[in-house]
C-alpha positions as CSV (number, residue, x, y, z in Angstrom):
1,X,0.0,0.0,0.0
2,X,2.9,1.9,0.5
3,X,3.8,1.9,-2.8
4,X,0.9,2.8,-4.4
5,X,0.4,5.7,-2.0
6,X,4.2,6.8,-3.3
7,X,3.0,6.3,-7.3
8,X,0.3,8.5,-6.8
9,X,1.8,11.2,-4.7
10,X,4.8,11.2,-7.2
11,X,1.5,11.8,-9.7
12,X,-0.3,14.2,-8.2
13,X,2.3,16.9,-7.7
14,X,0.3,18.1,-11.0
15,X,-2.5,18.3,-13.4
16,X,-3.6,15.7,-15.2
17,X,-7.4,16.1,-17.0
18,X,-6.6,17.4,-20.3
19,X,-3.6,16.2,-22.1
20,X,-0.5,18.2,-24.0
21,X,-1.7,21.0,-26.3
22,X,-5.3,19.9,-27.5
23,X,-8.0,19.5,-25.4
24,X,-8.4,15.9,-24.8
25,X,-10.3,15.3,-21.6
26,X,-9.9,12.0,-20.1
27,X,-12.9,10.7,-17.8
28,X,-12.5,7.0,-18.3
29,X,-8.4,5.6,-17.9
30,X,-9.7,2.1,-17.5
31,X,-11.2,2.5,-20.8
32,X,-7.8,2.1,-22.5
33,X,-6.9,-1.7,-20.7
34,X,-9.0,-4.4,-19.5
35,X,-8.0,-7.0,-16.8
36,X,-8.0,-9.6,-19.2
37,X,-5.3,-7.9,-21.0
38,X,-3.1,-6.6,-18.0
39,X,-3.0,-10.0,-16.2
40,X,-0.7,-12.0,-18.3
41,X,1.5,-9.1,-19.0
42,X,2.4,-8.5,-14.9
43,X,2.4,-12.6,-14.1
44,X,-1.4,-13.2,-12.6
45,X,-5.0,-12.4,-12.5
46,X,-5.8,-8.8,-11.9
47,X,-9.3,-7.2,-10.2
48,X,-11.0,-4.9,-13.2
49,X,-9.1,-2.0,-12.9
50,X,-9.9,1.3,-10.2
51,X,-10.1,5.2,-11.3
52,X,-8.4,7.0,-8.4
53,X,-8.8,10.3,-8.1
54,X,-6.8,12.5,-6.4
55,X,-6.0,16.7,-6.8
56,X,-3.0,18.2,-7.3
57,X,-2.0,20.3,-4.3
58,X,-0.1,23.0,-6.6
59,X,-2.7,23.5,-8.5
60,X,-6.1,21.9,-7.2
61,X,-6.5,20.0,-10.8
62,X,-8.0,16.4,-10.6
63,X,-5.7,13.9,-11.6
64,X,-7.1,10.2,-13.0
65,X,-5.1,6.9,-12.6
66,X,-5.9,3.2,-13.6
67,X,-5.2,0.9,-10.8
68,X,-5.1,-3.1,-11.4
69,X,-4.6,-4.9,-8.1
70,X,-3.5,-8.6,-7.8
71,X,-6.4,-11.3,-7.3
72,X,-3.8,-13.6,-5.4
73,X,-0.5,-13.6,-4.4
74,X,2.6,-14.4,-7.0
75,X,5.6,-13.2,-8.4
76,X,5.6,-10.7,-11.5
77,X,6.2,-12.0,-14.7
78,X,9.5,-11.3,-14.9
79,X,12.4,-14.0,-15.8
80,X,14.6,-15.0,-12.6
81,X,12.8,-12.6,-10.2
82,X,10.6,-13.8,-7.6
83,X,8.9,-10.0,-6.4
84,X,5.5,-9.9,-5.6
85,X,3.4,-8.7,-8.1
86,X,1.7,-4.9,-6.2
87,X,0.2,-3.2,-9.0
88,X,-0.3,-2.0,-12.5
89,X,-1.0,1.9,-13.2
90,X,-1.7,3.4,-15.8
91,X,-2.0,7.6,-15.8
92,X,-2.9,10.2,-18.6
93,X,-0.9,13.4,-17.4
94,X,-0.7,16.4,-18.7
95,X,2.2,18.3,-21.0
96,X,3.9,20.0,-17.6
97,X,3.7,16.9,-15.6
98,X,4.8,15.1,-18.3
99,X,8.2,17.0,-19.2
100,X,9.0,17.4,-15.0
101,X,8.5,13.7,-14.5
102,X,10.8,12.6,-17.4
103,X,13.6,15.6,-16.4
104,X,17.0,14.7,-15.2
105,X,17.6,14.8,-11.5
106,X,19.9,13.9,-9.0
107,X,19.8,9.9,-7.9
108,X,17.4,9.4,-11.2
109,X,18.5,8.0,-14.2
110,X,16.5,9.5,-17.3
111,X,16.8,6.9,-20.9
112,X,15.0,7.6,-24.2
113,X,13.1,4.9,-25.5
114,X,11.7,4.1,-29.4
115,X,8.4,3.9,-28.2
116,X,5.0,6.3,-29.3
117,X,6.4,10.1,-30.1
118,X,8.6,10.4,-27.4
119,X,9.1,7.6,-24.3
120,X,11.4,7.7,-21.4
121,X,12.3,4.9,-18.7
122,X,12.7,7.2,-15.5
123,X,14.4,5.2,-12.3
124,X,15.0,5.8,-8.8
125,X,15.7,4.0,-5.8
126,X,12.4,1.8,-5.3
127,X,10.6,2.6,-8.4
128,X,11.0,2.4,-12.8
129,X,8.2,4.5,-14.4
130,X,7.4,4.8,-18.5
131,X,6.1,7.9,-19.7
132,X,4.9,7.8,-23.1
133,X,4.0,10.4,-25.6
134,X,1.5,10.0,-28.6
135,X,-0.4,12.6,-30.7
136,X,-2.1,14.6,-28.1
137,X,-1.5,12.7,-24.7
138,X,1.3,11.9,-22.2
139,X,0.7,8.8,-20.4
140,X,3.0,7.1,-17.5
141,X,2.5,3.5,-16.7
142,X,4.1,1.8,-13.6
143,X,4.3,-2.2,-13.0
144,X,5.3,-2.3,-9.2
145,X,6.1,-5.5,-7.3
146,X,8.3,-5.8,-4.5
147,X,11.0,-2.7,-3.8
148,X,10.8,-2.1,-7.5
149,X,9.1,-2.1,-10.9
150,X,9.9,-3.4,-14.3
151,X,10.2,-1.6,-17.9
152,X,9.2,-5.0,-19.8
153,X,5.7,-5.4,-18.1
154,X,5.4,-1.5,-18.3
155,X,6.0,-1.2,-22.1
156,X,3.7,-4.0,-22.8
157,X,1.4,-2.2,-20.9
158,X,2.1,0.8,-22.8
159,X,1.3,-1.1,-26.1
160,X,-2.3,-2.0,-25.5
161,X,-3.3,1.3,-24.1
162,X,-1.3,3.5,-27.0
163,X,-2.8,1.6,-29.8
164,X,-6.2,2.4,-28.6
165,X,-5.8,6.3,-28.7
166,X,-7.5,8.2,-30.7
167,X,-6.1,10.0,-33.1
């Protein structure tokens, strides 16, 4: 729980409801995955996925995540790693929130990725994110299990939801 209370402060530090320049509103982020789809991609069933909402204390702005929570207990899909598979999260963010998560700073490693218009695997201690950018909107997708998370699961995640946005 820990975790996930981390992802989404790291989240809410800014707006999220409409997307990059245009003005794509986002009600729905489950819309874009369906449990079926994220289970075999973290290692295990998943409950439907959860819109959380939270606010932005900078600016008051709502912010909208996709959570998928584990049915059971097992270890992500991962080769050679035995972590517990936590969650799956899936965020549309806007164009500020976007550029300040995926900016270089001190005990984060920043790595551009061939993914969408623009991607980037962002690590820390404890945590891997993807942010993703395509067309219009700025996604960031984690796949945490145990003290970390994992790019593979994340990407793959990334490809079901990116091919479903409108153009």
């Amino acid at each position: 729980m820990n975790r996930w209370l981390a992802f989404a402060t790291l989240l809410a530090l800014a707006p999220l409801a409409s997307c990059g320049s245009s003005s794509v509103v986002i009600t729905n982020p489950c819309a874009y995955a369906s449990a079926a789809e994220v289970g075999p991609i973290v290692g295990g069933p998943v409950a439907q996925g959860q819109v959380v909402t939270g606010m932005s204390p900078q600016t008051g702005q709502t912010t909208l995540t996709c959570v998928f929570h584990p049915q059971g207990s097992y270890a992500v899909a991962i080769p050679g790693s035995n972590a517990g598979f936590e969650f799956a999260a899936i965020t549309f963010l806007d164009q500020h929130t976007f550029d300040q998560s995926v900016a270089a700073r001190p005990f984060r490693s920043v790595r551009r990725v061939p993914f969408g218009d623009a991607a980037f695997e962002v690590g820390a201690p404890h945590y891997e994110m993807l942010f993703v950018r395509k067309g219009g909107y700025s996604l960031g997708f984690e796949v945490a299990a145990g003290l970390g998370s994992f790019f593979g699961p994340e990407e793959a995640l990334a490809r079901v939801v990116v091919a479903r946005l409108p153009a």
